[in-house]
C-alpha positions as a Markdown table, in Angstrom:
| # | Residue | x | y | z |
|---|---|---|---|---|
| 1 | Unk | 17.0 | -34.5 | 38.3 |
| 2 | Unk | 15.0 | -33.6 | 41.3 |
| 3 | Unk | 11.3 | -33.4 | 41.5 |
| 4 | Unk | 11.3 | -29.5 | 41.6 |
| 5 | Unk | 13.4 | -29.4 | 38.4 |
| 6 | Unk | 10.8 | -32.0 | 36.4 |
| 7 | Unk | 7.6 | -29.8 | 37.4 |
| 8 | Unk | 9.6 | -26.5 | 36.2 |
| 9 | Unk | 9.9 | -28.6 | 32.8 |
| 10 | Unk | 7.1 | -29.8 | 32.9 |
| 11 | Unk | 5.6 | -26.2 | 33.2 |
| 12 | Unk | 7.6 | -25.0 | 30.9 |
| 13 | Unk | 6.9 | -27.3 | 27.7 |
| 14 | Unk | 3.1 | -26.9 | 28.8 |
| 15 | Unk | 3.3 | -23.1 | 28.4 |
| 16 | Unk | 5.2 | -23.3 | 25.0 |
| 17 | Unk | 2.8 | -25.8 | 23.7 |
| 18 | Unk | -0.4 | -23.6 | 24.7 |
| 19 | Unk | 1.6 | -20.5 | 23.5 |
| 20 | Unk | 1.7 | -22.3 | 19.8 |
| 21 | Unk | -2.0 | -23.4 | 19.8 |
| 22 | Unk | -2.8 | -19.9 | 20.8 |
| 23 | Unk | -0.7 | -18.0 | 18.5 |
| 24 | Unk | -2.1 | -20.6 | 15.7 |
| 25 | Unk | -1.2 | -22.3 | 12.2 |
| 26 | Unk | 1.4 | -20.0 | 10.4 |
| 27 | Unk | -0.1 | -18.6 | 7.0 |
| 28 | Unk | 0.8 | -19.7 | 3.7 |
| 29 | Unk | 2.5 | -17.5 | 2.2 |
| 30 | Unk | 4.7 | -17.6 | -1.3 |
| 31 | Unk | 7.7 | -16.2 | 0.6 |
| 32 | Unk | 7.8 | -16.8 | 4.6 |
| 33 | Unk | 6.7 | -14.2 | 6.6 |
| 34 | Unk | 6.3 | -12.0 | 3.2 |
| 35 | Unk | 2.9 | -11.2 | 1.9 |
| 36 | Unk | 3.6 | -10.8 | -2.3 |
| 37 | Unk | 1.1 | -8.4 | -3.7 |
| 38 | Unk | 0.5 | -8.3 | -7.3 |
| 39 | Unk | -0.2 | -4.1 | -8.4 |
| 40 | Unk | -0.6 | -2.1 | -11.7 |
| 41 | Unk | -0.3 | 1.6 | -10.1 |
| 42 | Unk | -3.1 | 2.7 | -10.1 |
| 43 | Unk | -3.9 | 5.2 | -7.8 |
| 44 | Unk | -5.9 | 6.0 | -5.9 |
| 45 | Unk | -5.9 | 2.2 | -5.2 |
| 46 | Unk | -2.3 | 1.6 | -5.6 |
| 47 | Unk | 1.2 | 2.4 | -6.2 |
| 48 | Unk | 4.9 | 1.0 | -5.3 |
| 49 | Unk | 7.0 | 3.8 | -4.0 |
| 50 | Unk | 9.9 | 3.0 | -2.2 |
| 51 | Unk | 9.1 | -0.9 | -1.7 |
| 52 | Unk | 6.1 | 0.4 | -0.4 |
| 53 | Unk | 2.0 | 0.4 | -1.3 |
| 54 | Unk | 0.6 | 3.7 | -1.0 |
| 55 | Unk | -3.3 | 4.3 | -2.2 |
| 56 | Unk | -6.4 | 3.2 | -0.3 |
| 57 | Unk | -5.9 | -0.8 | -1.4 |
| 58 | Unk | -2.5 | 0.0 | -0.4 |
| 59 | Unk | -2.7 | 1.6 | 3.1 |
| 60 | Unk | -5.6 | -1.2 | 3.5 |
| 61 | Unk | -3.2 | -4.5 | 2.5 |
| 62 | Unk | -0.5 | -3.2 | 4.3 |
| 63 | Unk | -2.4 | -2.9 | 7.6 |
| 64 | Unk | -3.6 | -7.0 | 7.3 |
| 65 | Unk | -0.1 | -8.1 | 6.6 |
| 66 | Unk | 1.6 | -5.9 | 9.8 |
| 67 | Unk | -1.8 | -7.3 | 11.7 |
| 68 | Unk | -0.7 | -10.8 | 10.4 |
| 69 | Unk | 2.6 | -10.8 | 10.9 |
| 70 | Unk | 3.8 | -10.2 | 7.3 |
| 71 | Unk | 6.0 | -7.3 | 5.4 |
| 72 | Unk | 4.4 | -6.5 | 2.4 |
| 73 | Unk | 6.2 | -7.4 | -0.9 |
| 74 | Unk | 4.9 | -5.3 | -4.1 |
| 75 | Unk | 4.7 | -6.8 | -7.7 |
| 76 | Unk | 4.4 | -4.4 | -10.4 |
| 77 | Unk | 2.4 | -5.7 | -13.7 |
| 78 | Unk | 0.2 | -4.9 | -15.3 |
| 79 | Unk | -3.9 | -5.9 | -14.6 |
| 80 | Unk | -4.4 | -8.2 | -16.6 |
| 81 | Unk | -1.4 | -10.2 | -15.2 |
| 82 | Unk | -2.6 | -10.2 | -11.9 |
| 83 | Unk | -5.3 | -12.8 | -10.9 |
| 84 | Unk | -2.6 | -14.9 | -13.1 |
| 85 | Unk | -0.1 | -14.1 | -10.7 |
| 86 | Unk | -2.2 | -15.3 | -7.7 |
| 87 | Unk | -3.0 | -18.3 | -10.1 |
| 88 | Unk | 0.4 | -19.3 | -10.6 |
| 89 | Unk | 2.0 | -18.8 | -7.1 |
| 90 | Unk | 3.7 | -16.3 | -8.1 |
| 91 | Unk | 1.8 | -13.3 | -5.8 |
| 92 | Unk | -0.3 | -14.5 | -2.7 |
| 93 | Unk | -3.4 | -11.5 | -3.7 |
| 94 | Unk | -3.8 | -8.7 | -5.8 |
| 95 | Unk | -5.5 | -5.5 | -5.5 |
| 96 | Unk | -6.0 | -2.1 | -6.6 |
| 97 | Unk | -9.8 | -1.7 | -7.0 |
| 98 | Unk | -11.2 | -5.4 | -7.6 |
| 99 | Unk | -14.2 | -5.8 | -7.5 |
| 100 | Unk | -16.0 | -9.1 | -6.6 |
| 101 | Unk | -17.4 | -10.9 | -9.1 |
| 102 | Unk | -19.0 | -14.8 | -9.6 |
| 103 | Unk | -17.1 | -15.3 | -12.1 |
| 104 | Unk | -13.9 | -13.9 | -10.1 |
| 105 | Unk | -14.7 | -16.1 | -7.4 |
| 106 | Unk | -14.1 | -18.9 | -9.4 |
| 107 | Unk | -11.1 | -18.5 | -10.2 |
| 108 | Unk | -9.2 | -17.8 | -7.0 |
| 109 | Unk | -10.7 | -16.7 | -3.4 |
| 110 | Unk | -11.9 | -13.6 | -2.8 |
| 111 | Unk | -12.2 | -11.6 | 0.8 |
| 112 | Unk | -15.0 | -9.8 | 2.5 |
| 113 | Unk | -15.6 | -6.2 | 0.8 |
| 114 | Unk | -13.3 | -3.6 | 2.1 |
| 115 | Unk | -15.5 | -0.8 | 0.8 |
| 116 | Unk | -17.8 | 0.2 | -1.9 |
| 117 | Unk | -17.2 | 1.1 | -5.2 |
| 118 | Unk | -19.6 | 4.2 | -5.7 |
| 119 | Unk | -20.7 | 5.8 | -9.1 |
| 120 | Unk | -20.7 | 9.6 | -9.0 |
| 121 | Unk | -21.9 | 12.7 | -11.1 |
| 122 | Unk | -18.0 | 14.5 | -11.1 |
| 123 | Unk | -18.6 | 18.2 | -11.2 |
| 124 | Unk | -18.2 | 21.9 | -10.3 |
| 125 | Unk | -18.5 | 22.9 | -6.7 |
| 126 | Unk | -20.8 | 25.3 | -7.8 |
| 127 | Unk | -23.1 | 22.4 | -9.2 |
| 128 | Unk | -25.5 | 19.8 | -7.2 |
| 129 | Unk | -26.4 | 17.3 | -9.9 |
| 130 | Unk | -27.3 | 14.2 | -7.9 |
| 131 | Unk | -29.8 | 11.9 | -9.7 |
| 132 | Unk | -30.2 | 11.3 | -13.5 |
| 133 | Unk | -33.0 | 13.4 | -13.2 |
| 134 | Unk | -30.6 | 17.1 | -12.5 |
| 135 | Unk | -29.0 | 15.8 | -15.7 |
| 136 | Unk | -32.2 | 16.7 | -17.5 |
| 137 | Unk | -31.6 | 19.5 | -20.2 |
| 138 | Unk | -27.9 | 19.2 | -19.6 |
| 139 | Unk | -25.0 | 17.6 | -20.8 |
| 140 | Unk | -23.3 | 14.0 | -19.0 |
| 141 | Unk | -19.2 | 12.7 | -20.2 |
| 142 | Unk | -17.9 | 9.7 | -19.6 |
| 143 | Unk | -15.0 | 7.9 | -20.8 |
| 144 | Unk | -14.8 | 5.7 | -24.2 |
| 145 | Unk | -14.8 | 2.0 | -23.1 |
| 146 | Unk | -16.6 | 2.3 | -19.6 |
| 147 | Unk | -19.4 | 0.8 | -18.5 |
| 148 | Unk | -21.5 | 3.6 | -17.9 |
| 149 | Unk | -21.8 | 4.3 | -21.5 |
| 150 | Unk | -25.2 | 1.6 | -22.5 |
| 151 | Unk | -26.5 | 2.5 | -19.4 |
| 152 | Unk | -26.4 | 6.8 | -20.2 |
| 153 | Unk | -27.6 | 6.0 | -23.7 |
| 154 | Unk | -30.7 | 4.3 | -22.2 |
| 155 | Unk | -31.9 | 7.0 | -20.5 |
| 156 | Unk | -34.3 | 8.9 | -22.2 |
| 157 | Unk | -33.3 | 12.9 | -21.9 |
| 158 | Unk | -29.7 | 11.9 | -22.4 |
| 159 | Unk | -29.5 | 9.3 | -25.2 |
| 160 | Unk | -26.6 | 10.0 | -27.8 |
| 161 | Unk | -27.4 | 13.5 | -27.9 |
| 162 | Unk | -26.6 | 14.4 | -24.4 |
| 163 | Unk | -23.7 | 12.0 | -24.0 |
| 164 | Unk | -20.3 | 13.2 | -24.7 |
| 165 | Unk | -17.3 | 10.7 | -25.1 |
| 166 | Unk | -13.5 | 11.4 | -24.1 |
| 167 | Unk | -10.1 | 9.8 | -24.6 |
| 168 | Unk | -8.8 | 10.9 | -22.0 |
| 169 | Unk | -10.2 | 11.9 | -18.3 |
| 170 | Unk | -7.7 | 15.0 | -18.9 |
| 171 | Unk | -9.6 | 16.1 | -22.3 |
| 172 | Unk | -13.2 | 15.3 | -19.9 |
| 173 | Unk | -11.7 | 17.6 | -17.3 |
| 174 | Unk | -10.9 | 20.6 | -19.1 |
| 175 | Unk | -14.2 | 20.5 | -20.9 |
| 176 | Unk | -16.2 | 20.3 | -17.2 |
| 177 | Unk | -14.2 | 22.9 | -16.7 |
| 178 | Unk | -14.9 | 25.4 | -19.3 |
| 179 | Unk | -18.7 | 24.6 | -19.0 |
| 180 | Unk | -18.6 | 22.7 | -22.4 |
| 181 | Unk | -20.1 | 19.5 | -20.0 |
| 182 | Unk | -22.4 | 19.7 | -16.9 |
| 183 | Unk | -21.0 | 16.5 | -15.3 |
| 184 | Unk | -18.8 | 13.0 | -15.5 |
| 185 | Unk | -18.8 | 9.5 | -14.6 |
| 186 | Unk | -15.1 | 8.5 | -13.6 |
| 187 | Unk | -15.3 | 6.4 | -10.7 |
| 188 | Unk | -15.9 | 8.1 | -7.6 |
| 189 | Unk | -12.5 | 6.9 | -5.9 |
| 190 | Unk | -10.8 | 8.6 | -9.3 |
| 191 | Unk | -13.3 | 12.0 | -8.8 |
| 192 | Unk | -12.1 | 12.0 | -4.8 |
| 193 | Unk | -8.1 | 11.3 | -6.1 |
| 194 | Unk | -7.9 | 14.1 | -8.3 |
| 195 | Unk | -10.1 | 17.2 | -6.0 |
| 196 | Unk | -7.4 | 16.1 | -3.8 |
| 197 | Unk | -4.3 | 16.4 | -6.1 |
| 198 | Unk | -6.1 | 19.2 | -7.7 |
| 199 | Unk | -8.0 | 21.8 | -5.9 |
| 200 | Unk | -7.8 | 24.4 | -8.0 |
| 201 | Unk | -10.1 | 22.7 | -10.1 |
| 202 | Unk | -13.0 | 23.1 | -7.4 |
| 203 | Unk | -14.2 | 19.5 | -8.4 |
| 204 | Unk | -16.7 | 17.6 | -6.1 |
| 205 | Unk | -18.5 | 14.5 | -6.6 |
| 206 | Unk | -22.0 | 13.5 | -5.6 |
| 207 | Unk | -23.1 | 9.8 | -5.4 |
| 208 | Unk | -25.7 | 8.8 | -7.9 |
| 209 | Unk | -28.9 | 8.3 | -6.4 |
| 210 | Unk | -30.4 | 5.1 | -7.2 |
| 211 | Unk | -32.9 | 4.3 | -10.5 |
| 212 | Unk | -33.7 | 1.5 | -12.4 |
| 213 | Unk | -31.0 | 3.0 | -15.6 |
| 214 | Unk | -28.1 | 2.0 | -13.9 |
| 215 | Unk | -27.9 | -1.4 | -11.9 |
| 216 | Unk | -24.8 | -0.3 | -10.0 |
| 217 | Unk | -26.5 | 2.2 | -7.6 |
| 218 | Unk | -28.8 | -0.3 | -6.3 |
| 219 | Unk | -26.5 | -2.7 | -5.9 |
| 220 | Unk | -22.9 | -1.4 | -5.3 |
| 221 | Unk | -19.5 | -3.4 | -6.3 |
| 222 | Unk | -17.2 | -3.5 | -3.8 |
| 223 | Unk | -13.8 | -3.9 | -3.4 |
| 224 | Unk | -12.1 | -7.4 | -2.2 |
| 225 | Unk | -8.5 | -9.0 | -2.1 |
| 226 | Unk | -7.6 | -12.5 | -3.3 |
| 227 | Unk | -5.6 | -15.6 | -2.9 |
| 228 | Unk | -5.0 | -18.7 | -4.6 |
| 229 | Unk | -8.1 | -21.3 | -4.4 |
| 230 | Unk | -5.8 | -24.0 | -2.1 |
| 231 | Unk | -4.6 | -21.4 | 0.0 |
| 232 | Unk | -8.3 | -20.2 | 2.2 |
| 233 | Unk | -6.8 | -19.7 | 5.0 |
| 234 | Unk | -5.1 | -16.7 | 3.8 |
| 235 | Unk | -8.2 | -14.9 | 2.8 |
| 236 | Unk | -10.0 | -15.9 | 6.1 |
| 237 | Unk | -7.0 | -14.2 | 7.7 |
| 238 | Unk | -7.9 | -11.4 | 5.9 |
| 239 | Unk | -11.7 | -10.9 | 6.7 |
| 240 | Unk | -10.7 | -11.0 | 10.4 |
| 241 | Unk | -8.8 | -8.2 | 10.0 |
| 242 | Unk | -10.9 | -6.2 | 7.3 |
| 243 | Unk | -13.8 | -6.8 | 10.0 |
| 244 | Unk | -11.5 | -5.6 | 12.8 |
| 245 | Unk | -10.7 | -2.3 | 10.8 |
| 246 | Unk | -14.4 | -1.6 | 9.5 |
| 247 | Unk | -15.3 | -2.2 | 13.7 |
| 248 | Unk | -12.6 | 0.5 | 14.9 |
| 249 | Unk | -12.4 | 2.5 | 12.3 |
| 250 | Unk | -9.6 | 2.0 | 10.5 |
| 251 | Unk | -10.8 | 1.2 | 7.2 |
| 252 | Unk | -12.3 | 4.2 | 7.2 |
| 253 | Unk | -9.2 | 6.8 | 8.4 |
| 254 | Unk | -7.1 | 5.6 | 5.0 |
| 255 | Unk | -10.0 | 6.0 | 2.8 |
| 256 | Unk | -10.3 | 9.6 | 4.4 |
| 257 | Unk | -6.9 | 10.5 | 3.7 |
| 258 | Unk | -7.3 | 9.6 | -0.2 |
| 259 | Unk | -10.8 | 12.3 | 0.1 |
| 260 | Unk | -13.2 | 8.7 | 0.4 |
| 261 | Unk | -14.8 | 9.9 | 3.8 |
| 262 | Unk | -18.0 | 9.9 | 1.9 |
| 263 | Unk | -20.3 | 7.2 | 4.0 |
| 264 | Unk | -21.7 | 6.2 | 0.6 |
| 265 | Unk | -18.3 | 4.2 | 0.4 |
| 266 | Unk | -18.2 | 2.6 | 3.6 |
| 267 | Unk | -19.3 | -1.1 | 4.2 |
| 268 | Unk | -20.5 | -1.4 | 8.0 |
């Protein structure tokens, strides 16, 4: 081989070698070059429609994988079965509004916050209720079993007797509705899902200002992804690209298309 031919070689298996290094250790993933997503449908987070995520956690995790080099796999079941999933190898993260918790944490890793999880007064357009304090001499609903409910009951010119409980957010709507109810506490991503599937119902939500009655609007949940605890390099994958799509904007034009443009959701 003449000399000419080695240094073209040479330069060759140089240039592959620094295009690996650059391009960096491939991600661990349960399938390769799949990223399996655990779901329970449950918009406006998340839903499998035609081997795809829709919803904002959706739109989101689908972004990272196509960012990462990955085609997104969905895993219907239900929530409960999900951090299990990640658990057992059988889904590399789960979403669908998960919030981050300690005691989350310690059971697999959790990302960076995607966004904020905001509690809201769900009401009339015709309405401004904004702090606990509009609610006085009115009437507040929530649903049976959420967390809003010891909190409500605490406050002094709501208690029992200005608290209304519902089965169902449909039975809570058609009473805001008539006027039987001055405002709910759904979740805000759940107030924004249905004035968008349903704007005939000339809903709006406002997000609650902060008081010392309810923890969560001083300090907000917000929403992360996970992955199994001997597998951190897939999350830190992750936060680059969630801290890419806060930066350009990204995050921010899918939570917009689910009616989330409020700011009080966004995490800078």
């Amino acid at each position: 081989m003449r000399l000419r031919e080695v240094c073209v070689s040479v330069v060759m298996c140089l240039t592959l070698i620094a295009g690996a290094h650059a391009q960096g250790p491939a991600i661990k993933t349960v399938k390769p070059g799949v990223l399996t997503v655990a779901i329970d449908n449950d918009m406006p987070y998340c839903k499998e429609e035609g081997g795809k995520i829709i919803g904002v956690d959706g739109e989101i995790i689908t972004a990272i994988a196509a960012k990462l080099g990955l085609k997104v796999e969905p895993a219907v079941m239900e929530w409960a079965a999900e951090i299990q999933a990640v658990q057992s190898g059988r889904a590399d993260t789960n979403i669908c509004g998960m919030a981050f918790t300690e005691e989350r944490a310690k059971t697999v890793n959790l990302s960076d916050g995607a966004y904020y999880q905001v509690s809201e007064f769900t009401q009339l357009k015709d309405s401004n209720i904004r702090s606990i304090d509009d609610l006085k001499g009115k009437t507040v609903g929530t649903i049976q079993g959420y967390f809003y409910i010891p909190e409500l009951k605490k406050i002094p010119w709501i208690g029992e007797a200005n608290l209304k409980l519902y089965n169902t957010i449909d039975a809570a709507i058609q009473d805001l509705m008539a006027k039987r109810v001055n405002a709910l506490l759904l979740g805000a991503p759940t107030s924004a899902w249905l004035a968008t599937q349903h704007p005939e119902w000339n809903l709006k939500y406002e997000a609650i200002q902060p008081n010392e009655y309810m923890p969560d609007t001083v300090n907000k949940a917000y929403t992360v992804f996970s992955s199994k605890l001997d597998n951190p390099g897939l999350v830190k994958a992750m936060n680059e690209q969630i801290s890419a799509m806060k930066k350009d904007g990204t995050i921010e034009k899918i939570m917009a298309k689910y009616n989330m443009a409020n700011p009080a959701f966004l995490m800078k």
